[in-house]
N, C-alpha and C positions, 0 to 999 in steps of 0.2 A: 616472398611468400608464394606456393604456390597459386595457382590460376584456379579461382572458383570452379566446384562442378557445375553445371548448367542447372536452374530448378524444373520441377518435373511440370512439364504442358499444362497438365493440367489445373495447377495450381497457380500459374502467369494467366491463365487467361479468365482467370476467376471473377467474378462482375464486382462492383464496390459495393460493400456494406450502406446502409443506409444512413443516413445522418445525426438523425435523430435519440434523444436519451428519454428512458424512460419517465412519462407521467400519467397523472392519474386519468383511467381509461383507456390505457393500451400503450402497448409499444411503439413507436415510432414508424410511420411506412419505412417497408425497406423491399431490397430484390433481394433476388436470389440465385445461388449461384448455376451457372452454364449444366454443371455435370455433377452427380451427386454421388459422394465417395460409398463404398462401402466401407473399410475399416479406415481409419485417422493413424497414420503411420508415424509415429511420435518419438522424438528424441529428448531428453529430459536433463536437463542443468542443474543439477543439485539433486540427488536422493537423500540427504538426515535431514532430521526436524522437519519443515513443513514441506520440503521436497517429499518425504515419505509417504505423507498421504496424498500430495498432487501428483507423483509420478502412477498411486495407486488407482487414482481417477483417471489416468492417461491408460493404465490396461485393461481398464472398467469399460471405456467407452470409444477404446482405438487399438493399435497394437505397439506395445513399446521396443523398438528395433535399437535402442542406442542409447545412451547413461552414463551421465557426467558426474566426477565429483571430485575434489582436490584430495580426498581423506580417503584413504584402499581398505582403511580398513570398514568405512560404511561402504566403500564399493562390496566391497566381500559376502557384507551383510545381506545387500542389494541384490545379487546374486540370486539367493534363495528365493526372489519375488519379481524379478525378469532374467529368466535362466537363457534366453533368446535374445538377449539383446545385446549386442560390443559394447566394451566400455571404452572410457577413457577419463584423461584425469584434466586436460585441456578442450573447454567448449570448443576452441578454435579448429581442432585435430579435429573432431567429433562433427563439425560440420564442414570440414576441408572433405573428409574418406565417406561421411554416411549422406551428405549433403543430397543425393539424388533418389535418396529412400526414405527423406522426409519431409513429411507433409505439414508438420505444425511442432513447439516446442513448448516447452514449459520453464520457467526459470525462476527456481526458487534458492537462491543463492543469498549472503549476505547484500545490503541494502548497493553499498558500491559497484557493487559487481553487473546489478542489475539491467543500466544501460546498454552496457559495451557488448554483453551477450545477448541485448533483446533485439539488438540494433542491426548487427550483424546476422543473425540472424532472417529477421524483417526481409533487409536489403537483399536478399537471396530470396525472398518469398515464400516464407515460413509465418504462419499462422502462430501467435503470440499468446501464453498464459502466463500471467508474467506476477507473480506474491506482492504483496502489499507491504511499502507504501512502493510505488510505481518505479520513481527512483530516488535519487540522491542529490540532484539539483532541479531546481526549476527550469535551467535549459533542455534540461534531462527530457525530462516528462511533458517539455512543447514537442520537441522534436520526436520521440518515441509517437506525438498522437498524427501529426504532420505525415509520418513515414508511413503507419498504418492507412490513411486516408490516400495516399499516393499509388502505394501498392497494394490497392484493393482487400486487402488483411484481413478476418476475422479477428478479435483480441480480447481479453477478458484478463482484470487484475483478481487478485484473491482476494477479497473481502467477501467473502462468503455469504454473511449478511444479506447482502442486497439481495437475494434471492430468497429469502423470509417474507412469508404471507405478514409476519405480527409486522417488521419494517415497514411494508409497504404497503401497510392498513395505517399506520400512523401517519405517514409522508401525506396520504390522500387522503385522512383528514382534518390534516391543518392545510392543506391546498384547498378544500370544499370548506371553509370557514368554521370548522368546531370550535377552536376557541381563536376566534376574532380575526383582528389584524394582531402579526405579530412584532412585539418591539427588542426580545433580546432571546439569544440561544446560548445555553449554561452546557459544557461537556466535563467531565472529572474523569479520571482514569486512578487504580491502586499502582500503574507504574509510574517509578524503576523497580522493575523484581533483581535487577544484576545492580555492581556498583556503578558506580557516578559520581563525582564531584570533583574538588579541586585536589589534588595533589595524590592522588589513587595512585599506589605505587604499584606497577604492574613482573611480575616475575618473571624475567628472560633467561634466566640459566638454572640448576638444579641446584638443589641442594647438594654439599658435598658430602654424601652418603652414596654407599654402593647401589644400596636398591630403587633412590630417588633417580641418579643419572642412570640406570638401566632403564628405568622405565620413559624416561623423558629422551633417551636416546631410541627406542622403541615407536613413542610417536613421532621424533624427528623422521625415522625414515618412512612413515606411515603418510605425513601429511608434506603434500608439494606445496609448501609454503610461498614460493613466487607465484604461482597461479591464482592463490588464495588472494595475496595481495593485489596483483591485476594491474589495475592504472593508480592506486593508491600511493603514496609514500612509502617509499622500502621502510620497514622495522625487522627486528628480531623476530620469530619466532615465539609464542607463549601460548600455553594451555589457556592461561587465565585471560585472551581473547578470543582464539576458534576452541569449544564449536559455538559457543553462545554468549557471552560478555561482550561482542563485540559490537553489540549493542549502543554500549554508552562511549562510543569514545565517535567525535566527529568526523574522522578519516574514514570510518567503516558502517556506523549506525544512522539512525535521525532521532536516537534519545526517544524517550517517553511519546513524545508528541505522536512521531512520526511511525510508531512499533503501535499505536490502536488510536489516532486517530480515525485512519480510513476504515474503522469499523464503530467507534463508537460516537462519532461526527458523521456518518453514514447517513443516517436517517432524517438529519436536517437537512444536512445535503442535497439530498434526494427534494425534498418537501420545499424546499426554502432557495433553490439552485444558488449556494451561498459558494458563490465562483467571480473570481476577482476583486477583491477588497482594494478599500481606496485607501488603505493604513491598517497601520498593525505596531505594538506596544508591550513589550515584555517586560516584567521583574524577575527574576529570579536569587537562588542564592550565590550565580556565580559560578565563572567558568575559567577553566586555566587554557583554554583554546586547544587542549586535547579531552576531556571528557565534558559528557554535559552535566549543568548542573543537577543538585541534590533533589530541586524545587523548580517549575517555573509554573507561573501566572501570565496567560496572553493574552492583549484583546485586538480583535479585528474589527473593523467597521466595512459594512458593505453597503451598495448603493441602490437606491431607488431600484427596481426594473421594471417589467409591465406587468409582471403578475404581486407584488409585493414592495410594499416601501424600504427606505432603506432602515437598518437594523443594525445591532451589536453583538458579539459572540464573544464569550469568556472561554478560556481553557487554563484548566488545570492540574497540574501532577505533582508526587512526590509529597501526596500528604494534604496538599491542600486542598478546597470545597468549597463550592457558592456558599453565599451568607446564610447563616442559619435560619431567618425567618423565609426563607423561598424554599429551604425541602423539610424543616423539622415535620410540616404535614404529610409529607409523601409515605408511600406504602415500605413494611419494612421488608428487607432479607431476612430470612428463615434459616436460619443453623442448627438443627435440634429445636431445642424449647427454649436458645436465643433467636432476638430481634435486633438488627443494626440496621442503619444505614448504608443504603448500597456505595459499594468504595468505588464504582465506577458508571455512570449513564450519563445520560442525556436530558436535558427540561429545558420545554421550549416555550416561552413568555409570551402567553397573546392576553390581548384585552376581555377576551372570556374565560379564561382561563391557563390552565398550565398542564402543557403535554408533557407526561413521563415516561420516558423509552429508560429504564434498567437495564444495567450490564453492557455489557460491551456491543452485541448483535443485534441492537435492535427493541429488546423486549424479552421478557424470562418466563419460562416456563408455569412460575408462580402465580400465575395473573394476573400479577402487578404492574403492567404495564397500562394505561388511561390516563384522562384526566382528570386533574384536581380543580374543580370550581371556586370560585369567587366564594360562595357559601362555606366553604369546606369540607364539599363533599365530595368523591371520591369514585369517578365513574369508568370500571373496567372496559379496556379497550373491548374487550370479545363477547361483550352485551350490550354492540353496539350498531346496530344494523348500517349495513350500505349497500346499496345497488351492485347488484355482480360487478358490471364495468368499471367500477371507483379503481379497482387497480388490477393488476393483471398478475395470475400465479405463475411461479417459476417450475418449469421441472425440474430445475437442479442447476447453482449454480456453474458447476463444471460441465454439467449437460447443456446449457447455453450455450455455452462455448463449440461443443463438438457440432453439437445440431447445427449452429449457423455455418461450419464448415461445408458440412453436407446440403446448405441452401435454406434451411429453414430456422427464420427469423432470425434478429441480432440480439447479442450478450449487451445485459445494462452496462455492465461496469467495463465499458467497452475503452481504449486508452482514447479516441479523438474527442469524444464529446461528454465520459463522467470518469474515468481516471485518472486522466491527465488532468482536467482543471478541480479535483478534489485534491491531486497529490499537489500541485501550486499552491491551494490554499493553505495546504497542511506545511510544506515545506518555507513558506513563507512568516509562519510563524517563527521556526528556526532562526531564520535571518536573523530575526527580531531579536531573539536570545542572544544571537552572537556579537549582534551589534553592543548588547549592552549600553543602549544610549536610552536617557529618562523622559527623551523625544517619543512621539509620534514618527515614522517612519513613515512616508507617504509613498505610493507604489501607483505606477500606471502599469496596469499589466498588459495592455497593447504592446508596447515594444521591451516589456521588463526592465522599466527603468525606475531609482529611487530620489527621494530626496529626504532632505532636513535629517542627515545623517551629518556629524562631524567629521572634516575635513583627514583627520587623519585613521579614520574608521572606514575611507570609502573602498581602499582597497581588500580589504578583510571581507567588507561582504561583498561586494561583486563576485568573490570566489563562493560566496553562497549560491549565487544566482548561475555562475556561468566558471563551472571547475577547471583546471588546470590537471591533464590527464601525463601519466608518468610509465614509466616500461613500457614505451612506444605504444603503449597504447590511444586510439582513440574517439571518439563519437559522430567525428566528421567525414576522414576519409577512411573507407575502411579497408582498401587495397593496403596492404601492409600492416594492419595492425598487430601487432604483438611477434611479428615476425621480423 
């Protein structure tokens, strides 16, 4: 491989981010950095899907010099909205040639991929914005927070969310005791919107028709499918996994959980610091150890801390809902001149009551977002007064990000101390799924070790926790990878 460029001074000699994650009444002390940029010199890992609008905040609030993507023909696209920037189709090439004219990166790429470009990256001293969920393993997302904390980093996951006043009005007031001491956190999501289950039969060659193999010949030479793949398992080629199905399949997604937990498990998060569980328990409908299932049901138990006793969290996807006596009272969705029940939030169980965060972000435009009392009555979050200091306004999640480059203040959703141990919890669920045992899982997440898994299940998930990287690529050393 060749020999790293050098990264640019000014960016080595950058002071360390602060420690701290956001709570209620301000952000955490932090420094700031030595020398304050004018424009944020940005090279961007993915422009389709949500790369499109992250690379669009990277011109917003920096200049984009460089543009990654396996697929030429969203390169093409991209074009018309960074007409100044080189492309290229391998992040590797792209920080090999532009590496000493960039300042910080963005990586919004399939969930696998996530790592190996953030890391690399990092390790050169690049300033990290990295899509949600963080990564693809729990060693993943120690390591990505470790790195950023080592080499001074700025860093900010996309969960957009956390940067919401309604969020982080709710998080600080079940932190100032509105409703009680709390004893259980409920989360539901309407995902899988792509398929999933067992036996999902995936299509790797065309049909034999002229105009199906024209076309399917068309994107073969469009999309560099070994790039795509990465450190994953070589497969074939299929439309029907890039640019979005791929999703549900374990080599390349984290399935429902891990596609909106860290936006709709967000606000407990925040409020509840529901980081390191001492066990975790899934049902599901069943996995064939290449998609996930149809359905799953998870619970986690967490423990005692100093601001909050220990607690329970349910999550559920693929249809299924907390019990009906704990939301039939909650406020409805509005579709026209229907009423449902929201198919995705948040409700969080205290002894005063019950916190309802709707929808995926936080809280919904509707007003529907408050507490539901013991009485049955129904008290809107936004007529409800709190002290300015209760919690601190964002100017914008991506605007955290840049602003802490140029020195002033640190991103919440920063990877050492609320990304990474969000995307742990989140991914830890997973395990749980794959293990398919009707055990308890027990987890010490100090050294990420488990127990009261079956003896012949121990290898299965370990590779949950701790992956096994493939086309030379990989997360440790990165002199060589992919080269």
């Amino acid at each position: 491989m060749p020999a790293k460029t050098t990264r640019r001074n000014f960016v080595k000699s950058t002071a360390a981010i602060g420690a701290g994650f956001w709570v209620a009444g301000g952000v955490a002390p932090k420094r700031t950095y030595a020398s304050k940029l004018d424009r944020v010199q940005f090279g961007c890992i993915g422009i389709g899907g949500k790369g499109s609008s992250d690379s669009a905040d990277a011109a917003r609030t920096g200049d984009v010099v460089a543009v990654c993507d396996i697929d030429e023909a969203i390169l093409e696209k991209g074009q018309q909205s960074h007409p100044n920037a080189k492309q290229f189709v391998d992040y590797r090439d792209m920080l090999d040639q532009m590496g000493d004219q960039i300042d910080a990166v963005t990586v919004s790429t399939p969930d696998h991929t996530h790592a190996v470009a953030a890391l690399e990256a990092m390790r050169m001293g690049k300033h990290c914005f990295c899509q949600k969920p963080l990564t693809h393993s729990i060693e993943e997302a120690r390591l990505l927070g470790s790195v950023a904390s080592e080499n001074s980093l700025v860093t900010q996951m996309g969960n957009q969310g956390t940067a919401g006043s309604i969020l982080r009005k709710s998080a600080a007031l079940i932190q100032h005791g509105h409703i009680g001491e709390v004893t259980h956190v409920h989360v539901w999501t309407n995902r899988p919107v792509w398929p999933q289950g067992i036996d999902i039969k995936v299509k790797e060659a065309p049909n034999d028709n002229d105009e199906d193999r024209a076309a399917w010949a068309k994107r073969v030479a469009e999309v560099h499918w070994d790039e795509w793949i990465g450190p994953a398992s070589t497969r074939p080629y299929s439309p029907e996994i890039h640019p979005f199905k791929w999703r549900g399949f374990w080599d390349f997604g984290t399935g429902a959980l891990g596609d909106m937990a860290c936006h709709t498990l967000n606000m407990a998060f925040m409020a509840l610091n529901l980081r390191n569980p001492v066990s975790v328990s899934a049902a599901s409908s069943g996995h064939d150890k290449v998609m996930y299932p149809k359905w799953s049901q998870i619970e986690f138990e967490f423990p005692e801390t100093d601001g909050r006793p220990a607690l329970g969290m349910t999550w559920y996807d693929g249809g299924k809902m907390p019990p009906t006596e704990l939301i039939r009272d909650l406020p409805r969705s509005r579709d026209g001149d229907r009423q449902s029940v929201y198919s995705s939030g948040a409700l969080v169980v205290g002894s005063e009551g019950m916190l309802f965060s709707p929808g995926d972000y936080g809280g919904d435009e509707q007003g529907n977002t408050g507490i539901l009392r013991s009485d049955g009555t129904f008290e809107k979050q936004r007529r409800i007064n709190m002290p300015e200091d209760f919690f601190v306004t964002s100017p914008g999640h991506f605007d955290e990000f840049t602003n802490a480059i140029g020195g002033d203040g640190t991103p919440v959703s920063n990877f050492p101390d609320y990304a990474g141990p969000l995307t742990e919890t989140i991914l830890l669920g997973n395990l749980a799924v794959w293990a398919a045992s009707d055990d308890k899982i027990e987890w010490n997440a100090e050294d990420m070790t488990f127990s009261n898994v079956p003896s012949e299940s121990v290898e299965a998930v370990e590779q949950m926790i701790r992956h096994q990287y493939h086309n030379d690529y990989t997360i440790h050393e990165m002199s060589g990878a992919g080269k």
